[in-house]
SEZATI-288190 format. One record per residue (C-alpha): residue number from 0; residue in three letters; y, z, x. Coordinates in Angstrom, 1 decimal. Example, Ala and Ser with C-alpha at 12.3 -4.5 7.8 and 13.67 -1.06 7.14 Angstrom:
<recs>
(rec 0 'ALA' (-4.5 7.8 12.3))
(rec 1 'SER' (-1.1 7.1 13.7))
</recs>
This chain:
<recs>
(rec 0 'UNK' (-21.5 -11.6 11.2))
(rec 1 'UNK' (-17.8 -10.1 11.2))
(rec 2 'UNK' (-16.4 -9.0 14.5))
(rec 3 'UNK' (-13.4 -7.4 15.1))
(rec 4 'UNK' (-12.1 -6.7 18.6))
(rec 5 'UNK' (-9.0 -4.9 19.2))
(rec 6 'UNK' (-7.0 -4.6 22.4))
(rec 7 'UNK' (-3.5 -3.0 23.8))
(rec 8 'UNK' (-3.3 -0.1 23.7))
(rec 9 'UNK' (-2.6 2.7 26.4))
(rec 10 'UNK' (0.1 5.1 27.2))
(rec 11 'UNK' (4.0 4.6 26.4))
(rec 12 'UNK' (6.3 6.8 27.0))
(rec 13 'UNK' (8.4 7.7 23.7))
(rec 14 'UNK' (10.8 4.9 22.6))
(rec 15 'UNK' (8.2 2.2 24.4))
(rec 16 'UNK' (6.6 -0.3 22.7))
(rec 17 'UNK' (3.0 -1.6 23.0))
(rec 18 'UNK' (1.2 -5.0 21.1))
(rec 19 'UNK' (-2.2 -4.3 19.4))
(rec 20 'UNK' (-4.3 -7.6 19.0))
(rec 21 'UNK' (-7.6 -7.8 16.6))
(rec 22 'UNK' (-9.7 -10.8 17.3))
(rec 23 'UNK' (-11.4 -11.9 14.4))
(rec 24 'UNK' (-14.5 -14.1 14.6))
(rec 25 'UNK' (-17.9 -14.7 12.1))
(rec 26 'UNK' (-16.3 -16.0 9.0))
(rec 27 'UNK' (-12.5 -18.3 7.6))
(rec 28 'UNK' (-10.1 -15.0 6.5))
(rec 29 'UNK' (-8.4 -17.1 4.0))
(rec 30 'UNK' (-9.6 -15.1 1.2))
(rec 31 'UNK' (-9.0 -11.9 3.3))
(rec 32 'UNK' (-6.5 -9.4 3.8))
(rec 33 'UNK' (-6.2 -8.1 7.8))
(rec 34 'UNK' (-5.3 -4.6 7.8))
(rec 35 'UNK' (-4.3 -1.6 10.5))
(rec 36 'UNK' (-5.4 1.7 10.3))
(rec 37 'UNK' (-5.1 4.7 12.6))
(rec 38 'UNK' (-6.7 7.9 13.0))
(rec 39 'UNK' (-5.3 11.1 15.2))
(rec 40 'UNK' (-7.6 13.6 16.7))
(rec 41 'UNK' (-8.2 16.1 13.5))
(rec 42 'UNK' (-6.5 14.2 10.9))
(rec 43 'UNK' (-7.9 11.5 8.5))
(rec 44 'UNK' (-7.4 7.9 8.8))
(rec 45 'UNK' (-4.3 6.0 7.3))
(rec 46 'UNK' (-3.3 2.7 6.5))
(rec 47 'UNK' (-1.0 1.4 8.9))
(rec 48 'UNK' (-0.2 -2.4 7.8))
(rec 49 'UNK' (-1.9 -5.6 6.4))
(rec 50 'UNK' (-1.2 -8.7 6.1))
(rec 51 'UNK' (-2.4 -11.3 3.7))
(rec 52 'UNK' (-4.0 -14.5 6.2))
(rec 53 'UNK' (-3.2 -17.0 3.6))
(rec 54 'UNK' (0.1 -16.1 3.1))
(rec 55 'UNK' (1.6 -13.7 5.5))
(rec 56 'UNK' (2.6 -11.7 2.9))
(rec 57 'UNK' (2.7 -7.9 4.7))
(rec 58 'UNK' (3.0 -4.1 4.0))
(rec 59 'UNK' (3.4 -1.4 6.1))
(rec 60 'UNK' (3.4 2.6 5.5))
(rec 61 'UNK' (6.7 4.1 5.0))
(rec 62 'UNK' (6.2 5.9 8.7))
(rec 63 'UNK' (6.1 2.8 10.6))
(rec 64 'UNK' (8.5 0.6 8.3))
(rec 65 'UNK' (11.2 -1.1 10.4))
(rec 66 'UNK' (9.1 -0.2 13.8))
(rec 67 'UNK' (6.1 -1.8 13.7))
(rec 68 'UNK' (5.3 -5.9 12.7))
(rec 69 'UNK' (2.1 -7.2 11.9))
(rec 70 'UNK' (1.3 -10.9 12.2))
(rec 71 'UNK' (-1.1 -13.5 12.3))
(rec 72 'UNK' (-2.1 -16.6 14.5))
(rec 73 'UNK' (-4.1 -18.7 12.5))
(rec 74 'UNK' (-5.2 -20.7 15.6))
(rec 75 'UNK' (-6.5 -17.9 17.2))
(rec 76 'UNK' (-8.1 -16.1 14.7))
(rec 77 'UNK' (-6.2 -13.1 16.1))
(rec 78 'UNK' (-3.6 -10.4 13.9))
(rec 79 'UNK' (-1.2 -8.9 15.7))
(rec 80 'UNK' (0.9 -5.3 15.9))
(rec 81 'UNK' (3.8 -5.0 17.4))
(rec 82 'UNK' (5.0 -1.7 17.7))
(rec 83 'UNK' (8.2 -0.4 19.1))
(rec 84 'UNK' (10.4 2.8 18.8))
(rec 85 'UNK' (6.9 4.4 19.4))
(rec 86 'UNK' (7.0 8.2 18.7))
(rec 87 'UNK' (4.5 11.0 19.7))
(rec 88 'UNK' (3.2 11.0 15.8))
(rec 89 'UNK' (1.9 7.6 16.3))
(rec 90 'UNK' (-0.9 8.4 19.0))
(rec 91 'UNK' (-4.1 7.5 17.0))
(rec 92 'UNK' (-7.1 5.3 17.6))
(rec 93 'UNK' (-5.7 2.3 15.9))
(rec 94 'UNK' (-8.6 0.2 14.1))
(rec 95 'UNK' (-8.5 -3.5 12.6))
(rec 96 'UNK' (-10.0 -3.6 9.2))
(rec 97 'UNK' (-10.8 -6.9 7.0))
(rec 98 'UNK' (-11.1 -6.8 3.4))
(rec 99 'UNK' (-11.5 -9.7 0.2))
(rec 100 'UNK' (-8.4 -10.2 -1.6))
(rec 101 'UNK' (-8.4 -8.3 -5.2))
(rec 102 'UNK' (-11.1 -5.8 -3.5))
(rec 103 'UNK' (-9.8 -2.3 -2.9))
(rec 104 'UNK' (-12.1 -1.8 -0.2))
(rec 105 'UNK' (-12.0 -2.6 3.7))
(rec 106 'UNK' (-15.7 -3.8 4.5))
(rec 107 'UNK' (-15.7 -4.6 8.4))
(rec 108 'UNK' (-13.8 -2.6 11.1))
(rec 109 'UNK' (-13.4 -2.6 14.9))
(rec 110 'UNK' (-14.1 -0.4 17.4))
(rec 111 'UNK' (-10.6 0.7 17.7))
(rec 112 'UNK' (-8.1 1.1 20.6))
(rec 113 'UNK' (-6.7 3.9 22.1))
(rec 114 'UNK' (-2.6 4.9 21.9))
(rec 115 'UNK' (-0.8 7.6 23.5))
(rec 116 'UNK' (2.8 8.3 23.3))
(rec 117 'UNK' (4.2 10.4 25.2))
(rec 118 'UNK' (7.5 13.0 24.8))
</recs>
C-alpha cells in the first residue's frame, strides 16, 4: 500500500521561502512520476511540478517557473519542493501525487499540507 506523507508547510511572509517534503513508502517509484499539486480555498486543484524518479527529468507550471524546485532523494524515498519568492497566490493545500509513467493519471495522493503567505 502507497503512502504519501507531506510536511513544511506554514506561514511565510511574502518573499519567504518554505521546503515541502513527500515521503514516499509501499512500493520502488522507478517507474513513477512524483508530482505537486495545490488547491486554494474555492478554486480547483492545479499541477504544480513533477519530477520523473528515474531520471530527474522535471516540469513546473508556468506560475511557479524560476521560484519553486522539485527534487528527489532516492535514499530517502522522499521528493522535495523548494519554494522561494513565495507570493500570496501561492497559499494552497499543497498535495504529493504519484503516478506510472505513460499514464495520464495520478493514482495515490497525500493528505496535503497547509501554506499561507502572507502580504
Amino acid at each position: 500500500q502507497v503512502q504519501l506523507v507531506e510536511s513544511g508547510g506554514g506561514l511565510v511572509q511574502a518573499g519567504g521561502s518554505l521546503r515541502l517534503s513527500c515521503a514516499a513508502s509501499g512500493r520502488t517509484f522507478n517507474s513513477y512520476h512524483m508530482g505537486w499539486f495545490r488547491q486554494a480555498p474555492g478554486k480547483e486543484r492545479e499541477f504544480v511540478s513533477s519530477i520523473r524518479w528515474s531520471s530527474g527529468s522535471t516540469s513546473y507550471a508556468d506560475s511557479v517557473k524560476g521560484r519553486f524546485t522539485i527534487s528527489r532523494d532516492s535514499a530517502k524515498n522522499t521528493v522535495y519542493l523548494q519554494m522561494n519568492s513565495l507570493k500570496p497566490e501561492d497559499t494552497a493545500v499543497y498535495y504529493c501525487a504519484t503516478r506510472r509513467i505513460f499514464s495520464a493519471q495520478y493514482d495515490d495522493w497525500g493528505q496535503g499540507t497547509q501554506v499561507t503567505v502572507s502580504s
